[in-house]
GUMAR-511926 format. One line per 10 residues: their letters; for each residue x, y, z of N, C-alpha, C. Coordinates in nm, 2 decimals, m for minus. Layout:
<recs>
a> X,Y,Z,X,Y,Z,X,Y,Z; ...
</recs>
This chain:
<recs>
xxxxxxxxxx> 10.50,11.88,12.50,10.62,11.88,12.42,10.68,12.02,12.41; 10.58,12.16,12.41,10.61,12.28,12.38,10.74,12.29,12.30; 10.71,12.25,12.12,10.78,12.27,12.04,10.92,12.26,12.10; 10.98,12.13,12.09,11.08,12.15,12.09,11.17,12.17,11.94; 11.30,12.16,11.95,11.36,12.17,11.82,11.40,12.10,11.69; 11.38,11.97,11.73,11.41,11.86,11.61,11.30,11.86,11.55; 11.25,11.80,11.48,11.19,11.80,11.35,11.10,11.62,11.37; 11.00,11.65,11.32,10.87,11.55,11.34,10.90,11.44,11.20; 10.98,11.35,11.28,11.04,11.22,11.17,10.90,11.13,11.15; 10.89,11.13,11.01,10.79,11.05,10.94,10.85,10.92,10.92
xxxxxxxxxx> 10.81,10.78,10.94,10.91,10.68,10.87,10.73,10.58,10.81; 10.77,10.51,10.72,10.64,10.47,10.67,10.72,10.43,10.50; 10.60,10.34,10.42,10.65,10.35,10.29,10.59,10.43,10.21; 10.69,10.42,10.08,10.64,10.56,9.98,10.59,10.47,9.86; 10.52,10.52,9.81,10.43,10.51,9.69,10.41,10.58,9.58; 10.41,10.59,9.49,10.29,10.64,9.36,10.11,10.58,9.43; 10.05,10.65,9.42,9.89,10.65,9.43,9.84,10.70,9.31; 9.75,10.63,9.28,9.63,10.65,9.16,9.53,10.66,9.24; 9.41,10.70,9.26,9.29,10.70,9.25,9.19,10.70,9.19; 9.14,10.60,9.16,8.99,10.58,9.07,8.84,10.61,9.15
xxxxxxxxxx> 8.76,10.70,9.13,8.63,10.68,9.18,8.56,10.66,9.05; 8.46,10.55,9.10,8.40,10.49,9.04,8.22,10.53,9.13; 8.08,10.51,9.07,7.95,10.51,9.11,7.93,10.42,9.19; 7.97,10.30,9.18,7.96,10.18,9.26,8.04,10.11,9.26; 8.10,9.98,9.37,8.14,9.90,9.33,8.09,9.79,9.26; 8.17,9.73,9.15,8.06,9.64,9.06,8.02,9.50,9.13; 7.95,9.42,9.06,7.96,9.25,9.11,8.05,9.20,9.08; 8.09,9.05,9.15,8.22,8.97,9.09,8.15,8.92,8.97; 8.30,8.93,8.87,8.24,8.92,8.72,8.25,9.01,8.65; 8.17,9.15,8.71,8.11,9.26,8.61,8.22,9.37,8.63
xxxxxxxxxx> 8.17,9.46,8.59,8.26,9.63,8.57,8.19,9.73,8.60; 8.24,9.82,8.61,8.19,10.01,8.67,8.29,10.05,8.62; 8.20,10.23,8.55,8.28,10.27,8.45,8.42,10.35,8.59; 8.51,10.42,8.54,8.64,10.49,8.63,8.50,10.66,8.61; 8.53,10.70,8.69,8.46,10.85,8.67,8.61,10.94,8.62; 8.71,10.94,8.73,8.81,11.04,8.74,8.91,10.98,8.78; 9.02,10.99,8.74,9.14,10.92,8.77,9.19,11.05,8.86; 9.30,11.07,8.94,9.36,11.12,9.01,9.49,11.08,9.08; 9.61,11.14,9.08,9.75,11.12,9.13,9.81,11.19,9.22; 9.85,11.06,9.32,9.93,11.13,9.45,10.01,11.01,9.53
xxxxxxxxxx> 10.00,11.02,9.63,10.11,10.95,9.71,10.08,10.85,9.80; 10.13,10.76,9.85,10.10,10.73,9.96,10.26,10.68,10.06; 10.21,10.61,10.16,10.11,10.62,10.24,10.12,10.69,10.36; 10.05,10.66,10.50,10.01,10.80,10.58,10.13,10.84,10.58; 10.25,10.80,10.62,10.38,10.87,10.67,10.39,10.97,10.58; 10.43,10.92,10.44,10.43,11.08,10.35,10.37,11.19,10.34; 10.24,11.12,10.31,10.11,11.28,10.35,10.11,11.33,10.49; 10.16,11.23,10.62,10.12,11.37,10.72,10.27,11.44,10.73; 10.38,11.38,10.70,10.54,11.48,10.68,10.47,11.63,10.58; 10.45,11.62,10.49,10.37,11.70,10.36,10.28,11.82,10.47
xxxxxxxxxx> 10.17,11.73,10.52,10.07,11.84,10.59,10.12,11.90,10.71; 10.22,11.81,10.78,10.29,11.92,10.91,10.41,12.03,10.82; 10.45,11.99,10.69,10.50,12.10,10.66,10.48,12.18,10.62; 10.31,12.16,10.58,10.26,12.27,10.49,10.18,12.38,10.64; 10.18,12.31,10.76,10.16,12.39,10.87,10.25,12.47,10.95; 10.37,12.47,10.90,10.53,12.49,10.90,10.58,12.44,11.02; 10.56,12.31,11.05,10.65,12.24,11.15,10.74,12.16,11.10; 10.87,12.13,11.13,10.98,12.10,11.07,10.98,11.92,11.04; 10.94,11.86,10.97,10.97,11.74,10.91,11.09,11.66,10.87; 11.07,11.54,10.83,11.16,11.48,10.77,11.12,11.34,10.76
xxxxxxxxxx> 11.11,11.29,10.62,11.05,11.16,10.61,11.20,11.02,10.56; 11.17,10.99,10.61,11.24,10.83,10.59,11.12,10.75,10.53; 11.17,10.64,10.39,11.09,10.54,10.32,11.20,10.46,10.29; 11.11,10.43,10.16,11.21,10.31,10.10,11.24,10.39,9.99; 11.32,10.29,9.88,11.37,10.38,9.77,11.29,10.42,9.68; 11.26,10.46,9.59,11.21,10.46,9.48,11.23,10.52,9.31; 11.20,10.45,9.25,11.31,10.42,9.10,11.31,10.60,9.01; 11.36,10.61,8.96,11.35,10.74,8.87,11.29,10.73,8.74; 11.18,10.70,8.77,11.10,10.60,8.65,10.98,10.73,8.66; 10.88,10.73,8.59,10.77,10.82,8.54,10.69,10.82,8.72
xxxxxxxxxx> 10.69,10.73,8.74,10.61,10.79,8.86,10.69,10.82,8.96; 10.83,10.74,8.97,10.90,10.80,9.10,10.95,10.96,9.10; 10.96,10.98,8.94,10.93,11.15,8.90,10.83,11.21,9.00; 10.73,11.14,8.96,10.60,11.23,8.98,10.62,11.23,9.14; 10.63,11.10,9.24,10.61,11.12,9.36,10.75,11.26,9.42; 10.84,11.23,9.36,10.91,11.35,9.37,10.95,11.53,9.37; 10.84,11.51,9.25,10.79,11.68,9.20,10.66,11.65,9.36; 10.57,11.60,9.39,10.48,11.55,9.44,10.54,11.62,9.58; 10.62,11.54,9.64,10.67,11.60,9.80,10.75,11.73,9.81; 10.85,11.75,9.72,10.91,11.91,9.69,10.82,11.97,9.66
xxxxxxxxxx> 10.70,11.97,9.58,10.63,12.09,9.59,10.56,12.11,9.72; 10.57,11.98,9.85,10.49,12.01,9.95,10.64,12.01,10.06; 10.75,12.09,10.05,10.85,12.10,10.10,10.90,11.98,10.18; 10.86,11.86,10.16,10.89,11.70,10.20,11.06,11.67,10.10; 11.18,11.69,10.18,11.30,11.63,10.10,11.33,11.46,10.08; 11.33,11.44,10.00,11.31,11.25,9.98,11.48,11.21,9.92; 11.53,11.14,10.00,11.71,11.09,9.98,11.68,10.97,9.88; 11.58,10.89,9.93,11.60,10.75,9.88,11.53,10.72,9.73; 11.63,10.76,9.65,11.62,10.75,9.49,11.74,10.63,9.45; 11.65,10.57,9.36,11.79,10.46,9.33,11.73,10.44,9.16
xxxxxxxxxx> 11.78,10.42,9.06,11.75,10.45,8.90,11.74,10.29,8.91; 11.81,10.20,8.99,11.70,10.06,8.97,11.64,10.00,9.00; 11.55,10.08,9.08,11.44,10.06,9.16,11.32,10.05,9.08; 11.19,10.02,9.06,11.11,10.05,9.02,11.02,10.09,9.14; 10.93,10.19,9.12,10.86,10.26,9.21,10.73,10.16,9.21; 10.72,10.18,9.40,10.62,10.11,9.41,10.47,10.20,9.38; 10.40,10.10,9.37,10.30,10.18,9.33,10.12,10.09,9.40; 10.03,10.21,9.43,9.92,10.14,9.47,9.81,10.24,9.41; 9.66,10.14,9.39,9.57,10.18,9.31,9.46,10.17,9.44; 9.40,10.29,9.46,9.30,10.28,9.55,9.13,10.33,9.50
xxxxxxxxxx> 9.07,10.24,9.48,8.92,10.28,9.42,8.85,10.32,9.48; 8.75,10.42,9.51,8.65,10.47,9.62,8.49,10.49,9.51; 8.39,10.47,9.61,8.26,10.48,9.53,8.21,10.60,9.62; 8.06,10.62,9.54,8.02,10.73,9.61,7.99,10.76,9.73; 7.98,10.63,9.79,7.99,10.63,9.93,8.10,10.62,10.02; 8.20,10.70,9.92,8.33,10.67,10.04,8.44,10.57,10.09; 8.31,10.43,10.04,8.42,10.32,10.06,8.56,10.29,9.95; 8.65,10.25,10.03,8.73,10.22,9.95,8.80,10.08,9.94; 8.87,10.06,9.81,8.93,9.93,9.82,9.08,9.94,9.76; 9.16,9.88,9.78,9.32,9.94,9.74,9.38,9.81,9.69
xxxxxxxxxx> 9.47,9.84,9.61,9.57,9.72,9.55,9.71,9.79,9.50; 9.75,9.70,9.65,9.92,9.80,9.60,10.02,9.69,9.58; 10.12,9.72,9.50,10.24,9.66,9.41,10.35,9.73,9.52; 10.45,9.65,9.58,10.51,9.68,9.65,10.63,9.61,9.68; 10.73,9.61,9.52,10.86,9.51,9.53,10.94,9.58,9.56; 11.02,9.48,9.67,11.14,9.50,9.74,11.10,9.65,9.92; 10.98,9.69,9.90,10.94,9.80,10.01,11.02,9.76,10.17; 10.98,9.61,10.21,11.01,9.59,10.31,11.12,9.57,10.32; 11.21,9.54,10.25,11.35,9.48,10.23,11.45,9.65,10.24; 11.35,9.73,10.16,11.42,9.83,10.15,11.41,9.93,10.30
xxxxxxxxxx> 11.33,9.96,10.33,11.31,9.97,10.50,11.35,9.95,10.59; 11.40,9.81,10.58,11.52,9.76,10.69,11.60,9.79,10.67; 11.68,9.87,10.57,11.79,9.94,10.55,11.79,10.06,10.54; 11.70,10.13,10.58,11.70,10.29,10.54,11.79,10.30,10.69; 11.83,10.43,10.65,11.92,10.52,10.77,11.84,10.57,10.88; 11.80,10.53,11.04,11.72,10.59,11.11,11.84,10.65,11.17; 11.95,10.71,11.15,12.02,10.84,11.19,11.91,11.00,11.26; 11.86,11.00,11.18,11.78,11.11,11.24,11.67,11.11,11.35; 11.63,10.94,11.34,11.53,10.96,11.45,11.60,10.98,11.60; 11.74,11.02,11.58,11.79,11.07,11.73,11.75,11.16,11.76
xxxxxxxxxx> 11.74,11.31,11.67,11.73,11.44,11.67,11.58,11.45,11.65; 11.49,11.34,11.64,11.33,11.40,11.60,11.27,11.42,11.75; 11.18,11.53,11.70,11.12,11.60,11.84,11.00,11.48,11.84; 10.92,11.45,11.75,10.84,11.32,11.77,10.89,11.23,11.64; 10.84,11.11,11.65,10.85,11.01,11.61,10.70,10.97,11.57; 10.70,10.91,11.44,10.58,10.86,11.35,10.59,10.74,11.28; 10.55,10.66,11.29,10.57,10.51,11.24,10.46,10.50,11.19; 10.41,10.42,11.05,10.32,10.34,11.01,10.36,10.19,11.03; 10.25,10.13,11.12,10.26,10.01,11.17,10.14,9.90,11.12; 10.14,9.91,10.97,10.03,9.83,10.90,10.11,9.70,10.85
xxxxxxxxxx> 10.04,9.59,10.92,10.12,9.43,10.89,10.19,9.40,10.78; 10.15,9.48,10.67,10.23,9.51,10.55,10.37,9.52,10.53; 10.39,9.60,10.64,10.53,9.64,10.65,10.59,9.67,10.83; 10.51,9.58,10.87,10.54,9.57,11.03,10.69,9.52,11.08; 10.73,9.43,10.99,10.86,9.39,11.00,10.94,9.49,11.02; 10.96,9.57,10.96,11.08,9.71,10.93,11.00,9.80,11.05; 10.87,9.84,11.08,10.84,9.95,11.19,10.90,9.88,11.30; 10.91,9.75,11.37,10.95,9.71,11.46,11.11,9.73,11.49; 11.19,9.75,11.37,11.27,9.77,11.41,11.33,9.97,11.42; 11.24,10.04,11.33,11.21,10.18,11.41,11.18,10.19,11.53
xxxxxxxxxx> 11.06,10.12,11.58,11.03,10.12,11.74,11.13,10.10,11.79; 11.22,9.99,11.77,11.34,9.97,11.85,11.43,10.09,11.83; 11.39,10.19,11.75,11.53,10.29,11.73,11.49,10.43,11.84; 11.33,10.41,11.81,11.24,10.55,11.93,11.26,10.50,12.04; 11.25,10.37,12.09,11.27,10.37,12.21,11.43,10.38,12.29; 11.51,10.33,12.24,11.67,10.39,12.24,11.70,10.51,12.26; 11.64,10.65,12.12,11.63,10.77,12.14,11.59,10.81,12.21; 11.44,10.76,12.30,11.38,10.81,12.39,11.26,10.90,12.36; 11.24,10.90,12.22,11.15,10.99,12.18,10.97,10.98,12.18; 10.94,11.08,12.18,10.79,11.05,12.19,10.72,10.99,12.05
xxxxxxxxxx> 10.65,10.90,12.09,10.58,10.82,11.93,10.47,10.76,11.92; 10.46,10.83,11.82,10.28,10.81,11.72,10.32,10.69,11.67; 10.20,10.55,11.72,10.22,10.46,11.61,10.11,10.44,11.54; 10.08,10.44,11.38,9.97,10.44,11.33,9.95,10.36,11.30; 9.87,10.25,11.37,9.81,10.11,11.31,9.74,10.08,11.18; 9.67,10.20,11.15,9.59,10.23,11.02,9.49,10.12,11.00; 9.42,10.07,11.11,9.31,9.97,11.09,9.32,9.84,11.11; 9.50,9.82,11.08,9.59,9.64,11.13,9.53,9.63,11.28; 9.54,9.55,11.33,9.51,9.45,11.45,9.71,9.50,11.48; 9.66,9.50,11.66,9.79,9.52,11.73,9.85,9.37,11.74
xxxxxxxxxx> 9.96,9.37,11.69,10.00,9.20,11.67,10.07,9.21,11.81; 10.12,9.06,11.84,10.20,9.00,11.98,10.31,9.09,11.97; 10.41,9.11,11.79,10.49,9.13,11.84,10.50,9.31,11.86; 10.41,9.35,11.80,10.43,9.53,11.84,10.38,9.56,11.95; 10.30,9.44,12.05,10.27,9.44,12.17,10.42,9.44,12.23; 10.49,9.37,12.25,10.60,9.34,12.31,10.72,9.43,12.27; 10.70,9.50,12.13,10.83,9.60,12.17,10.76,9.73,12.21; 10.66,9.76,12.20,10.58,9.89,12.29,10.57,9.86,12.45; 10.62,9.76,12.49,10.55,9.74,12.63,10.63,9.83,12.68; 10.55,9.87,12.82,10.63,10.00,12.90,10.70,10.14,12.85
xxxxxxxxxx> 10.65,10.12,12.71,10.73,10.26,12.67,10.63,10.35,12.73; 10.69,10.49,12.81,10.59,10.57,12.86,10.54,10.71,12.72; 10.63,10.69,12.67,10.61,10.81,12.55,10.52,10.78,12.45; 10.42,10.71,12.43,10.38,10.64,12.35,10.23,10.63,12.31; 10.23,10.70,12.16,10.05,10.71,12.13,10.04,10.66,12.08; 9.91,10.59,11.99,9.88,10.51,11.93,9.70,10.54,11.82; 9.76,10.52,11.73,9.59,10.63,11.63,9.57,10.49,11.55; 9.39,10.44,11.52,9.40,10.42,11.43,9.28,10.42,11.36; 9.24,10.35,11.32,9.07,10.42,11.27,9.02,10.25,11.22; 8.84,10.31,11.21,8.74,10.22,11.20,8.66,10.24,11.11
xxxxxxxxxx> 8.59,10.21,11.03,8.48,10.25,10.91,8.36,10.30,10.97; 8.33,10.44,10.91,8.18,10.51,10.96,8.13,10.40,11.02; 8.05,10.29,10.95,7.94,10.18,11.01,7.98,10.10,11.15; 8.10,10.12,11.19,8.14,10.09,11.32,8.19,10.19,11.41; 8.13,10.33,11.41,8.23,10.44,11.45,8.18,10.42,11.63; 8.01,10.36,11.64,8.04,10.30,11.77,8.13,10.23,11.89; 8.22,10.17,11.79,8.27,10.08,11.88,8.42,10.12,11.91; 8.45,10.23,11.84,8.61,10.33,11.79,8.65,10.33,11.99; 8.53,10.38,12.07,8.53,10.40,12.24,8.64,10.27,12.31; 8.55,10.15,12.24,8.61,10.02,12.35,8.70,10.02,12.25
xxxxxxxxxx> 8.73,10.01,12.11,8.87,9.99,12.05,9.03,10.04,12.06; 8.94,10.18,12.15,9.07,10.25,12.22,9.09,10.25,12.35; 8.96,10.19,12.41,9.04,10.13,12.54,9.10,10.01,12.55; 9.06,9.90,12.47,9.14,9.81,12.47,9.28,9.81,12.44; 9.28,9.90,12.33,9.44,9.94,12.29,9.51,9.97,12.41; 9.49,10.09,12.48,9.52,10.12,12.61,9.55,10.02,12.70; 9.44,9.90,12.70,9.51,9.84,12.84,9.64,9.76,12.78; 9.61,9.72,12.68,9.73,9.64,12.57,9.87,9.67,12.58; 9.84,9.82,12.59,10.00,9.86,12.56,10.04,9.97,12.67; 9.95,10.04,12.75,9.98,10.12,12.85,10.02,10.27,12.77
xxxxxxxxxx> 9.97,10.29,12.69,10.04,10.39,12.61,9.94,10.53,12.63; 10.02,10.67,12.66,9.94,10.78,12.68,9.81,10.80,12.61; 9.77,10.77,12.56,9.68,10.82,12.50,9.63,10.72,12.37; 9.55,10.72,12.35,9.47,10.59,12.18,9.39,10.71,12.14; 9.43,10.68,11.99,9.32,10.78,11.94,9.25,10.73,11.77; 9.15,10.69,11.82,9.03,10.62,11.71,8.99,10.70,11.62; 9.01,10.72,11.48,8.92,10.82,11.39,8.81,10.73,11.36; 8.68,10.79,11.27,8.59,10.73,11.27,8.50,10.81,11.17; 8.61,10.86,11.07,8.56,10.91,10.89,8.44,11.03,10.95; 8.33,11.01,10.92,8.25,11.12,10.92,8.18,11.14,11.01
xxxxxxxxxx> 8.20,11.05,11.14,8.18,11.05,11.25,8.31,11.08,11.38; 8.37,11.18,11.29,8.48,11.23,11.40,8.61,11.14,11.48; 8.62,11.15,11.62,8.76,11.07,11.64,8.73,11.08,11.84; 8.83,10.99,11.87,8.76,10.93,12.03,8.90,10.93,12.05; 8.97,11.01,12.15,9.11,11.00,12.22,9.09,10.91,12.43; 9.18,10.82,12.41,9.17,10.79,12.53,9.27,10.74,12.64; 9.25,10.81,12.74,9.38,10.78,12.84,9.36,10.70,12.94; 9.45,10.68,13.04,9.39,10.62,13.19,9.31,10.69,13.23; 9.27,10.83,13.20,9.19,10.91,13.33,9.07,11.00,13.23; 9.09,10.98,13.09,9.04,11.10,13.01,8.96,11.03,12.87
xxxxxxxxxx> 8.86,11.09,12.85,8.80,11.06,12.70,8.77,11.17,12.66; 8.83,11.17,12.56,8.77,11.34,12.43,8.76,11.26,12.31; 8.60,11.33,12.28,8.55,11.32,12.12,8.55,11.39,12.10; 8.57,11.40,11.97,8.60,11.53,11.85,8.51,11.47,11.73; 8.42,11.59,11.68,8.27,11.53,11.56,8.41,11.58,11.45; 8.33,11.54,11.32,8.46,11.57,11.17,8.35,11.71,11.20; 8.44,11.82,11.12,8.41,11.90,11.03,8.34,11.85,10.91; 8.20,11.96,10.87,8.17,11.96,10.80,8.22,11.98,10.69; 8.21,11.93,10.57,8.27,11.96,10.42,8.23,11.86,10.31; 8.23,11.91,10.22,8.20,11.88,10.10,8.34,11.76,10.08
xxxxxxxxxx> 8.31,11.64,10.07,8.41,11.54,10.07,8.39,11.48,9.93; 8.54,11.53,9.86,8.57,11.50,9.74,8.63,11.34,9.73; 8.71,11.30,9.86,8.78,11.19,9.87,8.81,11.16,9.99; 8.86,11.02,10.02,8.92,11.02,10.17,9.03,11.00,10.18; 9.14,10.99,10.05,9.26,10.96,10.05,9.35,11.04,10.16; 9.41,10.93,10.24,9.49,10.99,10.34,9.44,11.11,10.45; 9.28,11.08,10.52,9.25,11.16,10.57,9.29,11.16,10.68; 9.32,11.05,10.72,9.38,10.99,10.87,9.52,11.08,10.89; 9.60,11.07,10.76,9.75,11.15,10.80,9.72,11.28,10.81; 9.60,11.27,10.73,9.61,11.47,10.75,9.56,11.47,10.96
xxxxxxxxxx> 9.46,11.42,10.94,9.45,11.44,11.09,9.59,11.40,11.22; 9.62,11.30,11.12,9.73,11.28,11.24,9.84,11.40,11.25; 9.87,11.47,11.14,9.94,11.59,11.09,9.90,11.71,11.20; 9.74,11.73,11.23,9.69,11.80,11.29,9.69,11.80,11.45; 9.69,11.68,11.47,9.67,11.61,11.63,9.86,11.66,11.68; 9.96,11.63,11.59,10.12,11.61,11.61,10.14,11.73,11.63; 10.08,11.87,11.57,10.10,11.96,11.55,10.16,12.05,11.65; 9.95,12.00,11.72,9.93,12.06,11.87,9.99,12.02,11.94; 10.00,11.89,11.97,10.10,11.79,12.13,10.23,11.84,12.11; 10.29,11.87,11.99,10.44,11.90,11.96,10.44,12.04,11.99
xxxxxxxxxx> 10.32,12.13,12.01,10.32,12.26,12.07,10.28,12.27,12.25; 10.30,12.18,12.27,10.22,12.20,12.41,10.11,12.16,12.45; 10.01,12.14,12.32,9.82,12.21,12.37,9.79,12.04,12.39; 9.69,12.08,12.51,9.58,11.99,12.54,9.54,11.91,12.43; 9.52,11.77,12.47,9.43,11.68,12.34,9.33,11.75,12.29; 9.28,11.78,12.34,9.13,11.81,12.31,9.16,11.97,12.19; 9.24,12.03,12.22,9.24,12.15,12.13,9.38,12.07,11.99; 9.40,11.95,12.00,9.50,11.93,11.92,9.42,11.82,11.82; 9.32,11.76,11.84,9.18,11.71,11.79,9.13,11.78,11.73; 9.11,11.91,11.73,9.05,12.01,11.68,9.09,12.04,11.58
xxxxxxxxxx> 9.23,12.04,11.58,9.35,12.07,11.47,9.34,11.98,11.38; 9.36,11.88,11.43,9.38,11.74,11.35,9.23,11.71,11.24; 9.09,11.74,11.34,9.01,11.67,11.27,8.99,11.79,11.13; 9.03,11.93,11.16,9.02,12.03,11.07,9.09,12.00,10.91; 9.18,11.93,10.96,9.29,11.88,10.89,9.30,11.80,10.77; 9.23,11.71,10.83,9.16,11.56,10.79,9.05,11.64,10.69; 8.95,11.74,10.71,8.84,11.79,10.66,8.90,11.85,10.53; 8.98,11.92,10.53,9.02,12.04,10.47,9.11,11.91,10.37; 9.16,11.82,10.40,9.22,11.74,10.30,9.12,11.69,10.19; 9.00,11.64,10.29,8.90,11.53,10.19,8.82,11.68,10.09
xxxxxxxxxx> 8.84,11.76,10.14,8.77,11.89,10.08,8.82,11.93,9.91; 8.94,11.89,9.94,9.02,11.96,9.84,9.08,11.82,9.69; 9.12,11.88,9.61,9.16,11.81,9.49,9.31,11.72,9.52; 9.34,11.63,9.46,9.50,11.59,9.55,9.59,11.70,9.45; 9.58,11.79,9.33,9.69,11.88,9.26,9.68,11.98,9.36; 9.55,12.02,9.44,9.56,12.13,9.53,9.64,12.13,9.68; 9.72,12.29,9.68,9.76,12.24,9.81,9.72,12.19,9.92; 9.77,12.17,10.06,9.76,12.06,10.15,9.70,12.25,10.21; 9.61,12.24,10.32,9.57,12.36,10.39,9.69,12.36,10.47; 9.67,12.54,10.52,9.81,12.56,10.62,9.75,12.61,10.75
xxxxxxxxxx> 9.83,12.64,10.83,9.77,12.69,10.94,9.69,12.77,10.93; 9.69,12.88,10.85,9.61,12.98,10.87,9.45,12.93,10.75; 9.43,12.84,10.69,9.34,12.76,10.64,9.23,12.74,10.77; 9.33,12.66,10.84,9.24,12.58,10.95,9.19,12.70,11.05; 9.31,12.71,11.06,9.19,12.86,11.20,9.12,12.94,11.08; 9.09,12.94,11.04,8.99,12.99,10.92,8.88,12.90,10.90; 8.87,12.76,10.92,8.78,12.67,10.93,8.74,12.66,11.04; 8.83,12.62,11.17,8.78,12.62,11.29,8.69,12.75,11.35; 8.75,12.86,11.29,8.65,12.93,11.34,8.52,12.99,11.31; 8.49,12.90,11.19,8.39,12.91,11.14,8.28,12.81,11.16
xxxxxxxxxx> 8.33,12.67,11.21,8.25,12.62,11.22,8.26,12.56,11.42; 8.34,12.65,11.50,8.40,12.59,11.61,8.33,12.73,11.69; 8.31,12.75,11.87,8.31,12.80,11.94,8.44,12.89,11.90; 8.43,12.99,12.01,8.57,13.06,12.07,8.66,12.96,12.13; 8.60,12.90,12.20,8.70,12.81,12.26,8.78,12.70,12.21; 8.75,12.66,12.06,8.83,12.60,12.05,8.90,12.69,11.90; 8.88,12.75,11.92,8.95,12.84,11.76,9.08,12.83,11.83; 9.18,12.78,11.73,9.37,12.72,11.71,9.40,12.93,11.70; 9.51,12.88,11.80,9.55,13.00,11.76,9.70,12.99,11.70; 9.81,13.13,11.64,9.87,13.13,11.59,10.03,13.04,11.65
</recs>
């Protein structure tokens, strides 16, 4: 892509996020005490607009609306402090909101509130996705309805596109409006305890959709990109993992970075998985890492050869 000039359009929906970690999950019936509450955003689209801007690549996110109520405050201070501009405020909206619980093991479980998201979606303005240098869709069955008709707006534009399954099954019909698009990636991820099978999960996607490249994350077992001719794994970075909220957008943040610069998968993996690390590393009030974070990581824990350069 060697950077071109439009700006890396996020479309996905927007949230209030809470997060609870808790020691365990309880039995049905019983309870686990909350350890730490914590507030942020979701979902991937927002956080990876956020993390490519906090690497200073030019963004712009499209959602649904959200209300000017106590949390759509908060999601709002939330993206302007991570230079993400958000249009879609409406005072009678109520902000959607999702609760994601994680135990010490990482797993998580989520329960999100989400009135009027899809409805609202199908009317957002894709005006901009003419001028985006890539295209980003979340394509989770939740709100598949509304990405299909994005797809239909990337493929008109002609633009290059990330579609992030985020773990949904590729349905019939996002089979059929991706067919033959030649611009066309596809990320989505599998839980550590299956990070074996991330290999055939991306080539099946591949033969499915014909799409450049599939790219499987696989939590603490790194990420598996695959083409007609090519496989690159990439191991996670080491780090002290406080959380896994949205680790997938930081990596995808990281992966979009590179391709939207020119580089090789394999050096834009590098970026991404850094990414992803440096996210679960940190607090959600702390900033998102920036470029100069990561080649500070990468080259600490990377060869010469793959240390990101400026």
């Amino acid at each position: 892509m060697n950077n071109p000039p439009g700006p890396v359009v996020c479309v996905s929906y927007l949230a209030y996020a809470e997060l609870w970690t808790v020691p365990q999950f309880p039995r049905v019936n019983h309870g686990a005490p909350i350890r730490s509450i914590e507030q942020s955003v979701a979902a991937d689209g927002p956080m990876t607009a956020a993390a490519l801007a906090s690497m200073g690549a030019p963004t712009r996110l499209i959602a649904n609306n959200i209300g000017d109520d106590e949390r759509g405050q908060f999601v709002r201070r939330w993206l302007s402090g991570r230079h993400v501009t958000l249009d879609s405020v409406s005072p009678d909206v109520v902000t959607p909101r999702i609760v994601v619980a994680a135990d010490d093991d990482h797993t998580r479980t989520w329960f999100a509130h989400l009135p009027g998201v899809v409805a609202s979606l199908e009317e957002a303005d894709l005006a901009p996705v003419v001028e985006a240098s890539v295209l980003y869709v979340d394509c989770y069955e939740i709100i598949e309805q509304a990405a299909l008709r994005v797809i239909d707006a990337g493929r008109t534009a002609e633009v290059p596109m990330l579609l992030n399954l985020g773990g949904s099954d590729l349905s019939e019909a996002v089979t059929v409006a991706v067919a033959g698009y030649p611009h066309l990636l596809i990320q989505t991820n599998v839980d550590d305890a299956d990070h074996l099978e991330a290999p055939g999960i991306a080539k099946s996607l591949l033969a499915a959709t014909d799409a450049r490249w599939v790219i499987v994350t696989a939590g603490s077992f790194g990420a598996v990109a695959v083409s007609s001719s090519e496989e690159v794994a990439m191991p996670a970075f080491p780090v002290n993992v406080l959380h896994t909220h949205c680790a997938g957008a930081a990596f995808s943040a990281g992966l979009l970075y590179g391709l939207r610069a020119g580089w090789p998968m394999e050096r834009s993996m590098t970026l991404g998985s850094a990414s992803g690390a440096l996210r679960c590393a940190r607090r959600q009030a702390e900033p998102l890492p920036n470029l100069a974070d990561l080649q500070v990581a990468i080259a600490s824990t990377s060869s010469d050869q793959h240390r990101i350069g400026a």
